[in-house]
C-alpha positions as CSV (number, residue, x, y, z in Angstrom):
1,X,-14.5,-53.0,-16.7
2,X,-11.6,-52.9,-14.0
3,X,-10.8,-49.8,-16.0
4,X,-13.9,-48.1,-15.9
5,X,-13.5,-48.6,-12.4
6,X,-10.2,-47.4,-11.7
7,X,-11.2,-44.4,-13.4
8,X,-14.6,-43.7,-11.8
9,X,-13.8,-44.9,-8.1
10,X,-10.9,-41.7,-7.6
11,X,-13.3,-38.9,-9.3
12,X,-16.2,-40.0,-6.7
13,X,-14.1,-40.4,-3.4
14,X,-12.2,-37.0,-4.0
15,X,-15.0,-34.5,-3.1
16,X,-15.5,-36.8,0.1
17,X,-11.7,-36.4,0.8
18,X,-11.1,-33.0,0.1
19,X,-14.0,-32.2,2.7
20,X,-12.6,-33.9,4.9
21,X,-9.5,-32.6,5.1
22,X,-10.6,-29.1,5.4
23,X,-12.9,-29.6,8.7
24,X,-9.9,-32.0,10.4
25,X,-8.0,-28.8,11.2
26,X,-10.8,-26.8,12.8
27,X,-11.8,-29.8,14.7
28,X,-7.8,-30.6,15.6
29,X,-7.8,-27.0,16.3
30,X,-10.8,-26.5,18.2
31,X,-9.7,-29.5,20.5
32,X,-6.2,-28.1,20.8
33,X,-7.9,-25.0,22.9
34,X,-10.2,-27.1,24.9
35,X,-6.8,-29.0,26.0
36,X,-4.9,-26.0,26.3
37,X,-7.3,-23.7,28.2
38,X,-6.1,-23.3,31.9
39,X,-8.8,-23.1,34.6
40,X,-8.6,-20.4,37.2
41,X,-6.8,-22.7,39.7
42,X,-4.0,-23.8,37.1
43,X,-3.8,-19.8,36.1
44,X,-3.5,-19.1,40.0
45,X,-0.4,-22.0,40.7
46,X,1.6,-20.4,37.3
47,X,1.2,-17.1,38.7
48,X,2.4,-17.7,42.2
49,X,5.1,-19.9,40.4
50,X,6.4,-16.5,38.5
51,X,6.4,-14.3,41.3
52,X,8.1,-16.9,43.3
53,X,11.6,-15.1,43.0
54,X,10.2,-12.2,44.2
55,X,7.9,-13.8,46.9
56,X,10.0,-11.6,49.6
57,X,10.1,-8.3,48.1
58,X,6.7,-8.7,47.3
59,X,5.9,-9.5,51.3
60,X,8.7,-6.6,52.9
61,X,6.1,-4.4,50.4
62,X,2.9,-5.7,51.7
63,X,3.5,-5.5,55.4
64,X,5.7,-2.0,55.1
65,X,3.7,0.2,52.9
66,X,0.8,0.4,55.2
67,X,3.1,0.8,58.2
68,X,4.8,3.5,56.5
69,X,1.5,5.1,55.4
70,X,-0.5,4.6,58.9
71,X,2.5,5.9,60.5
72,X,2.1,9.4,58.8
73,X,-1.6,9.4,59.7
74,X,-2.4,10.9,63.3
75,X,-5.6,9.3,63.6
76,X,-4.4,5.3,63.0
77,X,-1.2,5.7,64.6
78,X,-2.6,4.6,68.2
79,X,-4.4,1.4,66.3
80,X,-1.4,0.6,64.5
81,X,0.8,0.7,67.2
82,X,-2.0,-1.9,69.2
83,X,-2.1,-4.0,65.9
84,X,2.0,-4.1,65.6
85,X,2.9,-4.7,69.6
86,X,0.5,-7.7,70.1
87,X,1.1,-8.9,66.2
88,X,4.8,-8.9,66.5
89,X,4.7,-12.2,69.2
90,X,2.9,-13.9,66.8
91,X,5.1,-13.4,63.8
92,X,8.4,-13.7,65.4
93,X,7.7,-16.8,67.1
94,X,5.5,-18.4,63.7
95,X,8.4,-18.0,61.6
96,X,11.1,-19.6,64.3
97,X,8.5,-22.8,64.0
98,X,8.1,-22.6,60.0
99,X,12.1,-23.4,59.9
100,X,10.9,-27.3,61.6
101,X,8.3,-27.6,59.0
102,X,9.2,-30.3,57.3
103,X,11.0,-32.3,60.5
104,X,10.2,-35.8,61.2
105,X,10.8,-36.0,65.2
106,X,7.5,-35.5,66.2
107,X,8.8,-35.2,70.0
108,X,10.9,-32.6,69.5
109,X,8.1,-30.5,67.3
110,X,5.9,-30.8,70.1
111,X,8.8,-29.5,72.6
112,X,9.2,-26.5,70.3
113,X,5.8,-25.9,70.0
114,X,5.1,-25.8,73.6
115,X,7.9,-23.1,74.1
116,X,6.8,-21.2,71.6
117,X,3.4,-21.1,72.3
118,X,4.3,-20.3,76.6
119,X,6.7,-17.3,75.4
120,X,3.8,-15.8,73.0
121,X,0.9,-15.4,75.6
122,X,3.2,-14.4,78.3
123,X,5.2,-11.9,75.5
124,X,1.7,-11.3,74.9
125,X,-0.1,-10.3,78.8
126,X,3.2,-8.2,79.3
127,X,2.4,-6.0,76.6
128,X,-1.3,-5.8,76.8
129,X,-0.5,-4.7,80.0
130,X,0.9,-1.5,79.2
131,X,-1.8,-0.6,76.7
132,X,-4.4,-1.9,78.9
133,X,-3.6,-0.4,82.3
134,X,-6.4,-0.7,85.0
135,X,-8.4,1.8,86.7
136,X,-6.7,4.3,88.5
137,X,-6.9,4.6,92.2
138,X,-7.4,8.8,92.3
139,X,-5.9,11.4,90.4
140,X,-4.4,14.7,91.8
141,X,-4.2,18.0,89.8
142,X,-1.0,19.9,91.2
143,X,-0.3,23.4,91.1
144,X,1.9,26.2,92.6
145,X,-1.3,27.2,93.8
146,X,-1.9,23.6,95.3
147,X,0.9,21.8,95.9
148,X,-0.4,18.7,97.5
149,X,-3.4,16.0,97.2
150,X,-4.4,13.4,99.0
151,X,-5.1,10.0,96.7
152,X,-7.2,7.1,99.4
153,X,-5.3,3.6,98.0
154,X,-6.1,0.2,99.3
155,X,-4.1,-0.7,102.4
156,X,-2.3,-3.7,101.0
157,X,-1.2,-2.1,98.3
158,X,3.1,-1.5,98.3
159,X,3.9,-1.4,94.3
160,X,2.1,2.2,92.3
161,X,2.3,2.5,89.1
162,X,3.2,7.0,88.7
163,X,1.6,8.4,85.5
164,X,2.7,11.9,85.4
165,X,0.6,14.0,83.0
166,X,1.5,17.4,81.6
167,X,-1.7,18.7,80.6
168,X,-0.5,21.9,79.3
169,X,1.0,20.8,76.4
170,X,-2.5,20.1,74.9
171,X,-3.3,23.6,74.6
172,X,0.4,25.0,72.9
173,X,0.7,24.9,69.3
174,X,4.6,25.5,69.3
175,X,7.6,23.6,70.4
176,X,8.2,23.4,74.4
177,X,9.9,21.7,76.9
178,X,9.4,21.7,80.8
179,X,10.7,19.7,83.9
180,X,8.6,18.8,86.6
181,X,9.9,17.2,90.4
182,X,7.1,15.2,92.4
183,X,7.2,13.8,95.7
184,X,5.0,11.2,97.2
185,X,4.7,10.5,100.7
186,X,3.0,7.6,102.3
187,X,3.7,6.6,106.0
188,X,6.9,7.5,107.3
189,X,8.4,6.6,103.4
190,X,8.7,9.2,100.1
191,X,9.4,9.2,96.6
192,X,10.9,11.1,94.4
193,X,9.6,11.1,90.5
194,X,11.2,13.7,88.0
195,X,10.8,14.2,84.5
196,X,10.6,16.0,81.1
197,X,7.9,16.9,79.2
198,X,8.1,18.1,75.6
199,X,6.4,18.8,72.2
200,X,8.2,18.5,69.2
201,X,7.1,19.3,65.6
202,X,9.5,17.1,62.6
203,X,9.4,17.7,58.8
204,X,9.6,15.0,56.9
205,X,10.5,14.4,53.1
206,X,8.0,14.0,50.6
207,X,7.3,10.4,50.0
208,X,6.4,11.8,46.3
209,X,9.1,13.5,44.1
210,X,6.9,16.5,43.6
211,X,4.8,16.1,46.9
212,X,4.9,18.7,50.0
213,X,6.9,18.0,52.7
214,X,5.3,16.8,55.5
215,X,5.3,17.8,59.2
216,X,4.8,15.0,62.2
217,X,4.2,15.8,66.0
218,X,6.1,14.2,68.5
219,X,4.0,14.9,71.7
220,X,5.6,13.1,75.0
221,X,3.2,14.8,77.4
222,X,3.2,11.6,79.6
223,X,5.7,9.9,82.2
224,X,5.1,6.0,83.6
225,X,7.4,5.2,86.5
226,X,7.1,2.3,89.1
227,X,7.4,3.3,93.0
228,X,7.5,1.2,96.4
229,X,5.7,2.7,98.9
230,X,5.3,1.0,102.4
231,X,3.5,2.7,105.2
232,X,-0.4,2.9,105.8
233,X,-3.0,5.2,104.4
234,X,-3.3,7.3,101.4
235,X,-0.4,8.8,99.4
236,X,0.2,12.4,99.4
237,X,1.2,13.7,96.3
238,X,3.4,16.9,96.3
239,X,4.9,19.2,94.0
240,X,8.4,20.1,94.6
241,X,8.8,22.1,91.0
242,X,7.7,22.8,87.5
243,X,9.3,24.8,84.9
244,X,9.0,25.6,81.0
245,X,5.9,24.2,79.7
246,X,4.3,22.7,83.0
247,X,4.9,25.6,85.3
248,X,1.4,25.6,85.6
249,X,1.3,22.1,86.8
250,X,0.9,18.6,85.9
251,X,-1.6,15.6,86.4
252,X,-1.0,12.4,89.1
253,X,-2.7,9.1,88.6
254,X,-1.9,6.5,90.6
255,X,-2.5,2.7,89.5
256,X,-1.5,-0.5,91.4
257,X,1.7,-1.8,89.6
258,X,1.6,-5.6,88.4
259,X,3.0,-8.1,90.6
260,X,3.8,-10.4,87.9
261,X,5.8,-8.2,85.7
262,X,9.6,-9.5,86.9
263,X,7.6,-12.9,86.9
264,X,7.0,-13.0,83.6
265,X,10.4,-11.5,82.4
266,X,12.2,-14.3,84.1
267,X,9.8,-16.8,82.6
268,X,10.3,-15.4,79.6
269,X,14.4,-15.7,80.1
270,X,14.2,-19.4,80.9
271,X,12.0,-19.7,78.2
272,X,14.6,-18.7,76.0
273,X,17.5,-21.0,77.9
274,X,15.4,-24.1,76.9
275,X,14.9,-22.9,73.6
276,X,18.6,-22.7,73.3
277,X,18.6,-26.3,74.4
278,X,16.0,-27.6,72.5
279,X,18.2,-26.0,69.6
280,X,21.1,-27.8,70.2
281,X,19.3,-31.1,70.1
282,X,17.7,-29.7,66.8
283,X,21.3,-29.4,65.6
284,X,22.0,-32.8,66.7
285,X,19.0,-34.3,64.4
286,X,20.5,-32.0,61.6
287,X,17.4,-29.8,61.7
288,X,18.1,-25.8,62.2
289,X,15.7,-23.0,63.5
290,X,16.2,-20.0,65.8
291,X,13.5,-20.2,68.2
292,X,15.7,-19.2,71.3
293,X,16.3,-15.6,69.3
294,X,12.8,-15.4,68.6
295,X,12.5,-16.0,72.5
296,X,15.2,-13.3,72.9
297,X,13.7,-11.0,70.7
298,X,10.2,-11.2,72.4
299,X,11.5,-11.0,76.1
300,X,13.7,-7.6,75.3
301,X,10.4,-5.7,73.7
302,X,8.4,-6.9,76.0
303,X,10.6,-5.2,78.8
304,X,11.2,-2.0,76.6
305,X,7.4,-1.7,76.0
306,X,7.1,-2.2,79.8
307,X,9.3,0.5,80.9
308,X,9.8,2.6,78.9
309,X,5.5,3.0,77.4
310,X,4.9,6.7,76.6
311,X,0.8,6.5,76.1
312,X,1.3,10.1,73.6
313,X,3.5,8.3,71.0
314,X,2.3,4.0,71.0
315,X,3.7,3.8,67.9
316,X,7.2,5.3,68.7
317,X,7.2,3.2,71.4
318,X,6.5,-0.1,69.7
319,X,8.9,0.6,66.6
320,X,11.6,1.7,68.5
321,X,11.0,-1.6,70.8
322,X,10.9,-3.6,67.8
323,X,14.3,-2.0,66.7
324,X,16.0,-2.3,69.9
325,X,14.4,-6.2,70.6
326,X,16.2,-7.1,67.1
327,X,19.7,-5.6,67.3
328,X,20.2,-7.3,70.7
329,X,18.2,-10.0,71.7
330,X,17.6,-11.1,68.5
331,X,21.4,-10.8,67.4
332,X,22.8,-12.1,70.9
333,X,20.3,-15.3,70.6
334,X,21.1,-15.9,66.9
335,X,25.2,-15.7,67.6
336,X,24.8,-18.5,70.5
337,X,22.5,-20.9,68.4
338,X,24.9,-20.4,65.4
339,X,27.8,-21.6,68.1
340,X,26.0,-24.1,69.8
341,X,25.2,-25.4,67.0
342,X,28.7,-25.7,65.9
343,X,29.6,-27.8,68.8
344,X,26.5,-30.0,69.1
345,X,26.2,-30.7,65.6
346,X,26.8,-34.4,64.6
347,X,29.4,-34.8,62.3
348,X,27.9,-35.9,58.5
349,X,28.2,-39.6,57.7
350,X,30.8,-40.5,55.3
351,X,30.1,-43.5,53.0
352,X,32.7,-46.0,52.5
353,X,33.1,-47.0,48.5
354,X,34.4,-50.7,48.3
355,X,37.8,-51.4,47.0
């Protein structure tokens, strides 16, 4: 009987196992991909992980294409050039604070913080002030055929800000050039304001191999200068000359000229004196940023876009201040944290291994 049993107990359990074992794979397998399959978060974290080597190429590429593009487009070249002067504050003086991210003197965060966030709204009204001017007081069209123009200005008025317009260039489709001499008389007091005018037309490589070149107009049909006039009544506005392009004359607005402007470039400067202080105590707690060359950076381009705004080219304006801002400011702040730094810095603790 046991071998009866022994022989019949294998030949009915077999089928059992043998079916078995072929559905434990598909079920293994099947529970394998369950556990394997990412969700859309998990796919999102492994991707930025890849391109993390490449994070900054990726970002130069982000932010430069569509400046390079906009910049060959006539019609977004003004909003660009809005978008990049009152944008480039912001970034300079975000990234200065990102270096103290992961600082633990919560004193000395709140001390950068401060100075950063004073030098970007006053980086900030400087240059909104140039592409924001206020109403003019009067304008005066001047010709060799009427040489001067009365413009009625508020009595306690000293500072004018001179927009000198050669509206003759609108009309030419050519390269030109022209001069123009302007006096302004108020009182017993005059004023002298001379300039260039011009209209230039660049080719530019293809940014294709096999595209057509392209070609750009460079159109600085406007001058900005700052005058002092004392006396009482209106200014007279007088043409002394115009030659080339704007023989037949040029354009004269006159706008009051902000009182705060060398205000808020010397704020701006001792801005970025105690940031250079609040760097050397940074360098003291071993933590590192450049906050007083951000500072730097911002105070030089908000001077450059001060004086030297052309309202026909924004853009050129703003890039070339953005160039200019970097290579000195930017530089000159960076080399006198880096030696600061040098001196101030406390001197690593060296551990003592017992005999």
């Amino acid at each position: 009987m046991a071998n009866e049993n022994d022989d019949t107990t294998p030949t009915a359990a077999a089928p059992a196992r043998s079916v078995a074992n072929r559905t434990r794979p598909s079920a293994r397998r099947a529970a394998t991909q369950t556990a394997v399959r990412p969700t859309p978060k998990a796919s999102l974290s492994l991707l930025l992980e890849r391109l993390a080597p490449w994070k900054n190429l990726l970002l130069i590429g982000c932010v430069g294409v569509p400046i390079v593009v906009g910049s060959r487009i006539d019609a977004v070249r003004p909003t660009e050039a809005v978008v990049l002067a009152l944008g480039l504050p912001v970034v300079v003086i975000a990234l200065a604070l990102n270096a103290l991210r992961e600082a633990r003197h919560t004193g000395l965060l709140v001390a950068f913080a401060v100075v950063g966030l004073a030098a970007v709204v006053i980086g900030e009204a400087e240059v909104a002030e140039s592409f924001f001017p206020g109403d003019a007081f009067g304008m005066a069209d001047l010709s060799p055929r009427s040489t001067d123009h009365q413009i009625s200005v508020p009595a306690d008025v000293r500072d004018f800000r001179v927009e000198v317009d050669g509206t003759a260039l609108h009309t030419l489709h050519s390269e030109a050039r022209g001069r123009y001499e302007i006096e302004l008389r108020r009182g017993g007091e005059r004023q002298a304001v001379s300039g260039e005018l011009s209209r230039e037309l660049r080719t530019s490589r293809p940014m294709m191999r096999r595209g057509a070149p392209t070609r750009s107009l460079l159109l600085h049909d406007a001058d900005i200068r700052d005058v002092q006039l004392g006396g009482v009544g209106p200014v007279t506005a007088h043409l002394v000359s115009a030659e080339g392009a704007v023989e037949s004359g040029v354009r004269v607005q006159l706008r009051k000229a902000s009182s705060a402007d060398k205000l808020l470039l010397y704020a701006l400067g001792c801005l970025a004196v105690l940031a250079l202080g609040l760097e050397l105590a940074a360098a003291r707690l071993q933590n590192r940023t450049n906050l007083a060359a951000a500072v730097a950076v911002l105070g030089v381009f908000a001077y450059d876009i001060a004086h030297r705004f052309n309202p026909s080219d924004p853009l050129g304006t703003v890039m070339g201040g953005a160039i200019f801002a970097l290579m000195t400011g930017g530089l000159g702040g960076w080399v006198l944290g880096m030696v600061g730094a040098s001196f101030f810095k406390r001197p690593a603790a060296v551990e003592k291994t017992p005999a």
